[in-house]
C-alpha positions as CSV (number, residue, x, y, z in Angstrom):
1,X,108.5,55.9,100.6
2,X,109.7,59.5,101.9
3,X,112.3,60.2,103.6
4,X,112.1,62.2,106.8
5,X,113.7,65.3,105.4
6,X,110.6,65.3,102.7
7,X,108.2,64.8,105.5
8,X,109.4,67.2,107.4
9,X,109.7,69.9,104.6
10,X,105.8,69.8,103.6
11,X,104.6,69.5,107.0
12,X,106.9,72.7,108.3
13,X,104.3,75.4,106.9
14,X,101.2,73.3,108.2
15,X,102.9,73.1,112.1
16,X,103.7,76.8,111.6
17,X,100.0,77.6,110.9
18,X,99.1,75.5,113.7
19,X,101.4,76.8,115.8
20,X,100.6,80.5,114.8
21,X,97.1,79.7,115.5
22,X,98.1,78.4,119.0
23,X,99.8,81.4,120.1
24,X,96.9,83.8,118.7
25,X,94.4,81.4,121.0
26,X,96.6,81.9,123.8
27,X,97.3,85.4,123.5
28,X,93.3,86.2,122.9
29,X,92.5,84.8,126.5
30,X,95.3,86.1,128.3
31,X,94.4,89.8,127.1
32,X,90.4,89.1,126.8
33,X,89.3,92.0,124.9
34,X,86.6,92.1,122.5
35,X,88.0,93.9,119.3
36,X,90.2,90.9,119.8
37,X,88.5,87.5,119.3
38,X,90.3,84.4,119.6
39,X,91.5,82.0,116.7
40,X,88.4,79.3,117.2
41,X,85.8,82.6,116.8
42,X,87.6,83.8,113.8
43,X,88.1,80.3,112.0
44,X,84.0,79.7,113.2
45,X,83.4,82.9,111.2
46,X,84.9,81.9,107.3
47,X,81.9,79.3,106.9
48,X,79.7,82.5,107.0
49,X,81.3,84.3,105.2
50,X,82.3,82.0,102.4
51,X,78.8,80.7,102.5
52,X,77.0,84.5,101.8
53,X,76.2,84.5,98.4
54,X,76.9,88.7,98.4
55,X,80.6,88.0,100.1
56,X,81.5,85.2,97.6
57,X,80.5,87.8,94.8
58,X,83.0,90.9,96.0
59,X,85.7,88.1,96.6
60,X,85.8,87.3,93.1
61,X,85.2,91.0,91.8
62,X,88.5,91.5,93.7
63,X,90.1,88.7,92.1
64,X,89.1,89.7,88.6
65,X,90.3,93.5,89.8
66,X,93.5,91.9,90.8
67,X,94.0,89.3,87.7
68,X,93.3,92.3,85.5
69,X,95.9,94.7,87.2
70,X,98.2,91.5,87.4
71,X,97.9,90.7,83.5
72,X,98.1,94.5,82.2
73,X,101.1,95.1,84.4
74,X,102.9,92.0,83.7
75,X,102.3,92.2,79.3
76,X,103.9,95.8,79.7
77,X,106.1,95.8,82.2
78,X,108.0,92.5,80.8
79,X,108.9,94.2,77.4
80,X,109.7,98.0,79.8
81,X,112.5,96.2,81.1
82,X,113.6,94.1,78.6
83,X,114.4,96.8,76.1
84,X,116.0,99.3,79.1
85,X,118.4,96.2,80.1
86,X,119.4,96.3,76.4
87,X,118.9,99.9,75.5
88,X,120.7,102.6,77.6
89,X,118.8,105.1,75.5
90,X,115.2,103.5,76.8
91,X,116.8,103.3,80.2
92,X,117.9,106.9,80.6
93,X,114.6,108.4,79.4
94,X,112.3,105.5,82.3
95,X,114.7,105.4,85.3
96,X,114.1,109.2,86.2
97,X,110.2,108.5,86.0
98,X,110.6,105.1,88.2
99,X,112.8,106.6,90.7
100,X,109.7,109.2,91.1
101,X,106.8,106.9,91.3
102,X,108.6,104.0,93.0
103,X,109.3,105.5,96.6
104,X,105.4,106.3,96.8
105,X,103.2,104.7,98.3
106,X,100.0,103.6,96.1
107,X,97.5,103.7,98.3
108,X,98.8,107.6,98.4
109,X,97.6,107.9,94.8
110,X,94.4,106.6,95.2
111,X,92.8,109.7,96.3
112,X,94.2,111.8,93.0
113,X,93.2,108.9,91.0
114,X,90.1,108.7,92.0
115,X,89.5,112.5,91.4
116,X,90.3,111.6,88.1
117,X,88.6,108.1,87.7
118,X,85.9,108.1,90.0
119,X,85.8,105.2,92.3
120,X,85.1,102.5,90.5
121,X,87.0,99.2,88.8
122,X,89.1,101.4,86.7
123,X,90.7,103.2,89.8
124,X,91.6,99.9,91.9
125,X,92.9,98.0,88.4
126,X,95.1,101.2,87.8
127,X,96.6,101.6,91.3
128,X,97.5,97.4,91.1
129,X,98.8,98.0,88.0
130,X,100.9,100.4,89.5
131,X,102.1,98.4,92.5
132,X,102.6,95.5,90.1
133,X,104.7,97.2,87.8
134,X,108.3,98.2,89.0
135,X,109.2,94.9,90.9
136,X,108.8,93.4,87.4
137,X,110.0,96.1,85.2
138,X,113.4,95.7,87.6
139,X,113.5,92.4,87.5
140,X,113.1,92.4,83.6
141,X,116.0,94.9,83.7
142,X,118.3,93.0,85.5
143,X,118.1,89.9,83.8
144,X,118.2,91.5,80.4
145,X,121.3,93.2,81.4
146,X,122.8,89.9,82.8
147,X,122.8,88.5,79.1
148,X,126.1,87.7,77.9
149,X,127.2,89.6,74.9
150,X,128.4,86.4,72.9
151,X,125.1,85.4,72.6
152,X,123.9,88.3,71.3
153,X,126.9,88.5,68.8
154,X,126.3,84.7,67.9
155,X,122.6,85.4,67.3
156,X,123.5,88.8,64.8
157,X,125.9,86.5,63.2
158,X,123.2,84.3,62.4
159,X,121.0,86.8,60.7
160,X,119.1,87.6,63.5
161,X,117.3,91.4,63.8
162,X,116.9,93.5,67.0
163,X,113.9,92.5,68.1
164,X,114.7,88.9,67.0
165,X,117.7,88.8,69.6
166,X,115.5,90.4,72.2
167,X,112.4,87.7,71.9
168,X,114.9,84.9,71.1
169,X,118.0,85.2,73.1
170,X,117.5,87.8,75.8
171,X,113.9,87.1,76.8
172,X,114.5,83.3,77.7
173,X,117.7,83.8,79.5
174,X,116.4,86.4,81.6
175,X,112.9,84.2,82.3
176,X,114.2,83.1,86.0
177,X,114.9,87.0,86.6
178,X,111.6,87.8,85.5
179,X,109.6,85.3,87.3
180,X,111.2,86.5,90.3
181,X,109.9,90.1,89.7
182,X,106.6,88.3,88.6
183,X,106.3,86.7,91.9
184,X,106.7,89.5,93.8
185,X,104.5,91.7,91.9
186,X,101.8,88.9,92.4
187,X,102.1,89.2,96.4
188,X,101.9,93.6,96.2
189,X,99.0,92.9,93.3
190,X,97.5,91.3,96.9
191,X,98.2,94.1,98.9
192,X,97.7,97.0,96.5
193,X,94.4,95.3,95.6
194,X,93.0,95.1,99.6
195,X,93.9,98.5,100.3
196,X,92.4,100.1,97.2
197,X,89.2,98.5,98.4
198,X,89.1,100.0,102.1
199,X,89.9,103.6,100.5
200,X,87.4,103.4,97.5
201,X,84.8,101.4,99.6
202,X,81.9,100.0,97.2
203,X,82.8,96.2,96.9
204,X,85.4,93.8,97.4
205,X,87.0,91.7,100.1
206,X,88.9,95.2,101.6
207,X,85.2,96.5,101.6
208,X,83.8,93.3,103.5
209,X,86.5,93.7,106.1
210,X,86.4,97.7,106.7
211,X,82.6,97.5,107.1
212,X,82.8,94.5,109.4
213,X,85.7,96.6,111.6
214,X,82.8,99.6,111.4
215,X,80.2,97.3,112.9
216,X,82.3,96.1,115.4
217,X,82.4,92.2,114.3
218,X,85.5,91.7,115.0
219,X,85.5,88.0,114.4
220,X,84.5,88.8,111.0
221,X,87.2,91.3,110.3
222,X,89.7,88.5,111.3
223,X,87.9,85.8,109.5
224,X,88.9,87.7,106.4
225,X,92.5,88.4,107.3
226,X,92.6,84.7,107.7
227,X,90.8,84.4,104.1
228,X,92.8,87.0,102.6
229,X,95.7,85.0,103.8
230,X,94.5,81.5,102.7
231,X,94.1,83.4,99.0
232,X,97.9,84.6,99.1
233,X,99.7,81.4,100.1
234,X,97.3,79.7,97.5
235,X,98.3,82.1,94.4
236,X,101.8,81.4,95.4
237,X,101.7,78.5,95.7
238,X,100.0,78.0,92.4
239,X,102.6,80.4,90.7
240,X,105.8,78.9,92.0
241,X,105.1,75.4,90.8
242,X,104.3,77.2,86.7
243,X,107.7,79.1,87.7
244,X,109.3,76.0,88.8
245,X,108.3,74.4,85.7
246,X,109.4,77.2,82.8
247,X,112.8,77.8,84.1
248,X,113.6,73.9,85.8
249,X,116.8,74.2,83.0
250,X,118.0,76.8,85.3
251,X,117.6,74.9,88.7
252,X,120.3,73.1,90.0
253,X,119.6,69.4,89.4
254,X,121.6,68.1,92.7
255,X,122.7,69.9,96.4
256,X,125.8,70.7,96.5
257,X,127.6,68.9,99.7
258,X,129.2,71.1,102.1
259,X,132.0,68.2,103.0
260,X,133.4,65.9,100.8
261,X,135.2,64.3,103.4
């Protein structure tokens, strides 16, 4: 049987939905403006959209955009970091060109990029790569520098080269660091990946929503917020319990009391 703590744990983000929902309902009637619908037209408006066979089809193109980005950023990104937490040679000759790119906005690329790259899949994968990148390559370089140096002596006692100590030793202890940077990168992969697709407009769930907003069907525009939403809280969700799993070795296995008295 559960306790009431565990109830009330996994019910507290379905009553904040609910009650997000509530206030948006409210707040809808009390202002009554059209460009505004309220939460029952919006929710009424997913079926629709979800059941159109061309809507379903630029959902997953972004998905596979967004995956693609995801992957690509995460296989090189990972080993970026890695070697600059261990290398202060790697890390001098990166960390001018990250401080450059990081404080810019991507979407503020997309227009040189697509100069470049036209406006098609490569030009959307490329900017998610982007705003996928650094979060990881940071995380990656903190937890790589976090690696005590006995373990990397005990591992070159034992034989083992470079690149053995930096698969063997430093990447596992700094896979919690990682995963973090992972995580975050998945939710601006999400982001990058939405507005890519209102500034490059040919398909896509960012294009769905933009041309609903330009035909005024504003319970359509909404409808996909709430979609685009649904998909973010379901990738997390998904990704946390595979984090929760690779590093449960580094999770505390009982809460620490605050009394002992």
């Amino acid at each position: 049987m559960m306790s009431s703590a565990t109830i009330v744990k996994r019910a507290a983000p379905v009553l904040a939905c609910i009650g997000l929902l509530a206030v948006w309902q409210v707040a809808s009637l009390a202002l009554k403006n059209d460009s505004f619908p309220t939460a029952i037209e919006a929710i009424r408006a997913i079926p629709d959209i979800l059941g159109d066979k061309e809507s379903l089809i630029n959902i997953l193109a972004s998905l596979r955009r967004m995956a693609i980005g995801f992957g690509v950023a995460v296989l090189v990104s990972i080993p970026l970091g890695l070697l600059m937490g261990r290398s202060r040679a790697v890390a001098a000759f990166f960390n001018p060109l990250l401080m450059v790119i990081y404080p810019v906005p991507k979407a503020a690329l997309m227009p040189i990029i697509m100069l470049w790259l036209g406006v098609g899949d490569v030009t959307k994968t490329l900017v998610i790569f982007l705003g996928v990148s650094l979060p990881v390559i940071y995380h990656s370089f903190e937890g790589a520098k976090a690696v005590e140096e006995k373990m990397l002596w005990s591992g070159a006692a034992m034989g083992l080269s470079p690149a053995q100590r930096l698969v063997r030793i430093v990447l596992p202890a700094a896979l919690p660091e990682i995963l973090t940077g992972c995580r975050t990168g998945l939710v601006l992969a999400l982001i990058t990946m939405i507005t890519s697709e209102m500034i490059a407009r040919q398909s896509g769930a960012g294009n769905i929503l933009f041309n609903a907003l330009d035909m005024g069907q504003y319970d359509t525009v909404f409808a996909m917020i709430i979609i685009v939403g649904a998909m973010g809280i379901c990738l997390d969700a998904i990704f946390e319990r595979v984090r929760a799993r690779l590093v449960r070795w580094s999770e505390p296995q009982f809460d620490m009391p605050l009394s002992f008295s």
